[in-house]
PAMARLUM-534189 format. One record per residue: residue in three letters; residue number from 1; x, y, z of N, C-alpha, C in turn. Coordinates in nm, 2 decimals, m for minus. Example, Ala and Ser with C-alpha at 12.3 -4.5 7.8 and 13.67 -1.06 7.14 Angstrom:
// residues 2
 nudo vofi    n.u    n.v    n.w   ca.u   ca.v   ca.w    c.u    c.v    c.w
  ALA    1   1.32  m0.57   0.78   1.23  m0.45   0.78   1.32  m0.33   0.78
  SER    2   1.28  m0.22   0.71   1.37  m0.11   0.71   1.29   0.00   0.79
// end
This chain:
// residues 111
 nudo vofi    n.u    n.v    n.w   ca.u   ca.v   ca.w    c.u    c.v    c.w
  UNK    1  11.73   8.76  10.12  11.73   8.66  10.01  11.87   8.62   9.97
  UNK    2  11.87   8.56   9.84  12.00   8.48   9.81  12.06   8.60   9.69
  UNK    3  12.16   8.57   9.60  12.18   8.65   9.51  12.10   8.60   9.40
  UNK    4  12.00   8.55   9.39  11.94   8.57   9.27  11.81   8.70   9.28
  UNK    5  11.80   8.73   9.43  11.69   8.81   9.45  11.74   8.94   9.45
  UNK    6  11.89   8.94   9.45  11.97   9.09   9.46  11.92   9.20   9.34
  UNK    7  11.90   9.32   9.41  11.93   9.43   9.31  12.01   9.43   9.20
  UNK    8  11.99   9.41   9.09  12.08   9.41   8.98  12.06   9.55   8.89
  UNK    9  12.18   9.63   8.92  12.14   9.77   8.84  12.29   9.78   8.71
  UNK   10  12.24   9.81   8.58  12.34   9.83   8.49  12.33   9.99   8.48
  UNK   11  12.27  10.06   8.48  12.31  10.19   8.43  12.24  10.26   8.58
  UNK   12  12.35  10.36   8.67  12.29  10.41   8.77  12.14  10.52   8.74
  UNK   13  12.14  10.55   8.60  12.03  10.68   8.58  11.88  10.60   8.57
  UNK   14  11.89  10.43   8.56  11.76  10.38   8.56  11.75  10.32   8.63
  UNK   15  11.69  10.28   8.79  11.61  10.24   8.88  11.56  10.20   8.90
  UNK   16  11.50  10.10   8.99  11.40  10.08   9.04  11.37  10.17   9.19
  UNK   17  11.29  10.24   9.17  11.20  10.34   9.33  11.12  10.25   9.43
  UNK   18  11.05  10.16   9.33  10.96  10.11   9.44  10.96   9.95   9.39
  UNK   19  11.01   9.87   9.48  11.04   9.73   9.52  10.85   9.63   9.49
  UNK   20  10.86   9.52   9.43  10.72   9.47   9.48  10.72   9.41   9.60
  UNK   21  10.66   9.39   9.64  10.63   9.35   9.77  10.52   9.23   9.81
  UNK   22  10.62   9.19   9.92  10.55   9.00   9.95  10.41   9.04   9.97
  UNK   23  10.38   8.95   9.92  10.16   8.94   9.99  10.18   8.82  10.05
  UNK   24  10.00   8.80  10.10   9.96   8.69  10.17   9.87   8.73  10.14
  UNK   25   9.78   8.60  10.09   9.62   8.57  10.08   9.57   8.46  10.09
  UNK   26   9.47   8.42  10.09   9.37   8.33  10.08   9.35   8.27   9.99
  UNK   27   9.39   8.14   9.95   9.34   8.06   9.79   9.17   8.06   9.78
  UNK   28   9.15   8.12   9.68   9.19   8.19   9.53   9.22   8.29   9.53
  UNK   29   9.22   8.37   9.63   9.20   8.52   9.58   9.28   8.54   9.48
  UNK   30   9.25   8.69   9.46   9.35   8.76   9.37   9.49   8.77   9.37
  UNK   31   9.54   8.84   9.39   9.68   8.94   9.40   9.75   8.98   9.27
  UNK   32   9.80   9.10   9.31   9.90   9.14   9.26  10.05   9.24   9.28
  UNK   33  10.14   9.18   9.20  10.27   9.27   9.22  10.27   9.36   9.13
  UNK   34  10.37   9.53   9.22  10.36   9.66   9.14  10.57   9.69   9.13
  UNK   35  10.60   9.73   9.01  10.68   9.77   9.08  10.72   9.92   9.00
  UNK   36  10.80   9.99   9.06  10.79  10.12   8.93  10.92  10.16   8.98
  UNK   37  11.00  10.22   8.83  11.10  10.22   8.76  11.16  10.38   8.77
  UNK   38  11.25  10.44   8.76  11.28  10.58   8.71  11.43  10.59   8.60
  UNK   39  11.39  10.65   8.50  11.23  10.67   8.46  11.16  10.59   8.37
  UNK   40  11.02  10.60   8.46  10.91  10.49   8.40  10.90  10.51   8.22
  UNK   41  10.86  10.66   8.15  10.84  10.68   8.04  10.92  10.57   7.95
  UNK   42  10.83  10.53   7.86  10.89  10.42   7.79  10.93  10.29   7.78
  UNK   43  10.95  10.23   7.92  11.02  10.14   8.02  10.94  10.06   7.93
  UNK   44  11.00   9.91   7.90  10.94   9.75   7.92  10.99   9.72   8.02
  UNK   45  10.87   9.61   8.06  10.87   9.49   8.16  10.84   9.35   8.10
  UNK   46  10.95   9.27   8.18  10.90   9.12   8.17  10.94   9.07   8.35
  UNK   47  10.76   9.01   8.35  10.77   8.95   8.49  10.80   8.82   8.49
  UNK   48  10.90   8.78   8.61  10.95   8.67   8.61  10.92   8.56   8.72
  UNK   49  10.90   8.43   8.76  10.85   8.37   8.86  10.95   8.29   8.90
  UNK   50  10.98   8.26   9.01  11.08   8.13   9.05  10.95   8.08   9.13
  UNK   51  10.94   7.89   9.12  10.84   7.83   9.17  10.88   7.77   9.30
  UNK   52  10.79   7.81   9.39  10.80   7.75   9.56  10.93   7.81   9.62
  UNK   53  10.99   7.92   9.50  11.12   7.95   9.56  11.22   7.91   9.53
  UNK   54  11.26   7.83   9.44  11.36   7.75   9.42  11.39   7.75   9.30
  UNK   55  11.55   7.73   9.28  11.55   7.75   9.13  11.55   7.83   9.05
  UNK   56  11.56   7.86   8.93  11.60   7.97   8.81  11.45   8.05   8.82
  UNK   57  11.44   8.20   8.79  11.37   8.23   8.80  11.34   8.21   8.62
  UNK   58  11.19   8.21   8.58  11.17   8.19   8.46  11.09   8.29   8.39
  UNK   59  11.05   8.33   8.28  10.96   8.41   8.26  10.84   8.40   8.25
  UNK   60  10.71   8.50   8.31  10.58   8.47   8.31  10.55   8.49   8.21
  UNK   61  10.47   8.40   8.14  10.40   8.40   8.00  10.24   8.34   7.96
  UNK   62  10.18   8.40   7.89  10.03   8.41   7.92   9.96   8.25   7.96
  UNK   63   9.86   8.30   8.03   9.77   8.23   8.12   9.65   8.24   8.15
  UNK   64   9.60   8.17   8.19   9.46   8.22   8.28   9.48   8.29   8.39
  UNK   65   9.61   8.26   8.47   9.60   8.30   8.61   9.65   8.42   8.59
  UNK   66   9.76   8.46   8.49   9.81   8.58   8.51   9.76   8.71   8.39
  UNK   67   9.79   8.78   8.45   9.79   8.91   8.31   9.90   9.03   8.40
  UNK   68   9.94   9.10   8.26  10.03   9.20   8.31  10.19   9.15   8.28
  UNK   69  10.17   9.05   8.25  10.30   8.97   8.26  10.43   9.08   8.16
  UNK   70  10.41   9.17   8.10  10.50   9.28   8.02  10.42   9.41   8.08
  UNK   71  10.41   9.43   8.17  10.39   9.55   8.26  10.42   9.62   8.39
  UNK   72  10.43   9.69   8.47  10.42   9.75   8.56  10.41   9.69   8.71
  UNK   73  10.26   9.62   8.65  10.17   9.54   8.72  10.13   9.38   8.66
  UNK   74  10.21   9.28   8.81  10.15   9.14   8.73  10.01   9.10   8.80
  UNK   75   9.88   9.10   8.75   9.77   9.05   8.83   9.77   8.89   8.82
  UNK   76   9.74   8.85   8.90   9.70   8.70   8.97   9.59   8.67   8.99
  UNK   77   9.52   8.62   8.92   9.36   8.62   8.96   9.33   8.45   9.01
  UNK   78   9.40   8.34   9.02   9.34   8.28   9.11   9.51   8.25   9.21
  UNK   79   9.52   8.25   9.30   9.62   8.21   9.36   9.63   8.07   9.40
  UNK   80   9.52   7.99   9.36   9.57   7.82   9.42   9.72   7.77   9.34
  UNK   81   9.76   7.72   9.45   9.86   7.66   9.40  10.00   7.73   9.40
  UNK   82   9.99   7.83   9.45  10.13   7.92   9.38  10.18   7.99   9.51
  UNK   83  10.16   7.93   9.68  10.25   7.93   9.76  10.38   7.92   9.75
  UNK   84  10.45   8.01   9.81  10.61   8.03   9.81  10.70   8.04   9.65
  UNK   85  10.58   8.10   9.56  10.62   8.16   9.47  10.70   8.29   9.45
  UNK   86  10.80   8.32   9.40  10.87   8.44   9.45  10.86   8.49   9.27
  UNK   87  10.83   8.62   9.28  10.81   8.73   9.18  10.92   8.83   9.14
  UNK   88  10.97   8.84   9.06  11.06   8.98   9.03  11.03   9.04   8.87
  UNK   89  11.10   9.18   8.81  11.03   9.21   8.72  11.22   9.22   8.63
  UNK   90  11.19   9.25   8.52  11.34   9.26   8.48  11.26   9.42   8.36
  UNK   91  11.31   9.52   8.40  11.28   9.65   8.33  11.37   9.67   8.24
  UNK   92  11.33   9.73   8.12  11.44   9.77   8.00  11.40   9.92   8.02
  UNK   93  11.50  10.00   7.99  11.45  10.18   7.93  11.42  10.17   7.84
  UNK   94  11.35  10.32   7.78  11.30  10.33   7.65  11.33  10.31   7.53
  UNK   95  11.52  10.32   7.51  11.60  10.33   7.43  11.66  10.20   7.45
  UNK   96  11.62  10.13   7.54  11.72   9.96   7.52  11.86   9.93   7.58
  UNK   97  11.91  10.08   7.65  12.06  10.07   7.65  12.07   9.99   7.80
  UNK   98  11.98  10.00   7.90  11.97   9.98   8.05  11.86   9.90   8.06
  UNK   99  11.94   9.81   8.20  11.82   9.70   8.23  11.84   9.71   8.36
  UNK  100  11.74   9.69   8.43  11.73   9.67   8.60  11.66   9.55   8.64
  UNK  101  11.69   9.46   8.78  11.61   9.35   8.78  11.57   9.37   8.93
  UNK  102  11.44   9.39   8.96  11.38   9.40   9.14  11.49   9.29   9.23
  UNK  103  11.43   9.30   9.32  11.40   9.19   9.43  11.30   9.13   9.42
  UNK  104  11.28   8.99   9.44  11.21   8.88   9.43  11.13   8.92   9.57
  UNK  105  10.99   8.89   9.53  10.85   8.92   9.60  10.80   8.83   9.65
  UNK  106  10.76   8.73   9.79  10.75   8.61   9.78  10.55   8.61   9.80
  UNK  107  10.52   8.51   9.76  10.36   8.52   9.75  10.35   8.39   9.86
  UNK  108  10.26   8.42  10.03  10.24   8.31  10.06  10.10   8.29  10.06
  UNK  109  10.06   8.20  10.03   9.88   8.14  10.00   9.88   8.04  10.09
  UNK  110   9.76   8.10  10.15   9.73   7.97  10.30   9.57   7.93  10.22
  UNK  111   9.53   7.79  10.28   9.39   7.77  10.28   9.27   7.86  10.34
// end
């Protein structure tokens, strides 16, 4: 990816373990991205979308299409339209002092 999809770590004791990961589906299906933190206890999330790829990534905020959008997990429940959408999550710790930001997830939706 480019440097906006880079690993971005402020404090080495909070982490990301497990990266989300690109899908491919079928419009409408579903999907969703997972990602998980160490340590999780307490952790916020805000999930973030860059559209077709390009561009500032922005923050996901409520929808029909999404849920999860301040969690763990973002679900997608119809995928039209949101080819070459790229996903990342930006994690706080429990205490506020650390923030981590994934790698951008890319979603490809074929007909």
């Amino acid at each position: 990816g480019d440097a906006a999809d880079d690993l971005v770590v402020t404090d080495a004791d909070f982490v990301v373990t497990t990266q989300p990961v690109a899908q491919r589906v079928v419009a409408p299906d579903a999907v969703s991205f997972t990602v998980v933190v160490d340590p999780a206890r307490g952790a916020t999330y805000q999930w973030q979308v860059q559209t077709a790829g390009a561009g500032d990534y922005v923050n996901v905020g409520p929808s029909a299409a999404y849920t999860g959008a301040r969690s763990d997990t973002l679900a997608i429940s119809d995928s039209t339209g949101l080819n070459k959408n790229r996903y990342r999550v930006i994690a706080l710790n429990d205490d506020g002092t650390a923030s981590v930001t994934s790698k951008g997830a890319q979603l490809t939706v074929t007909a």
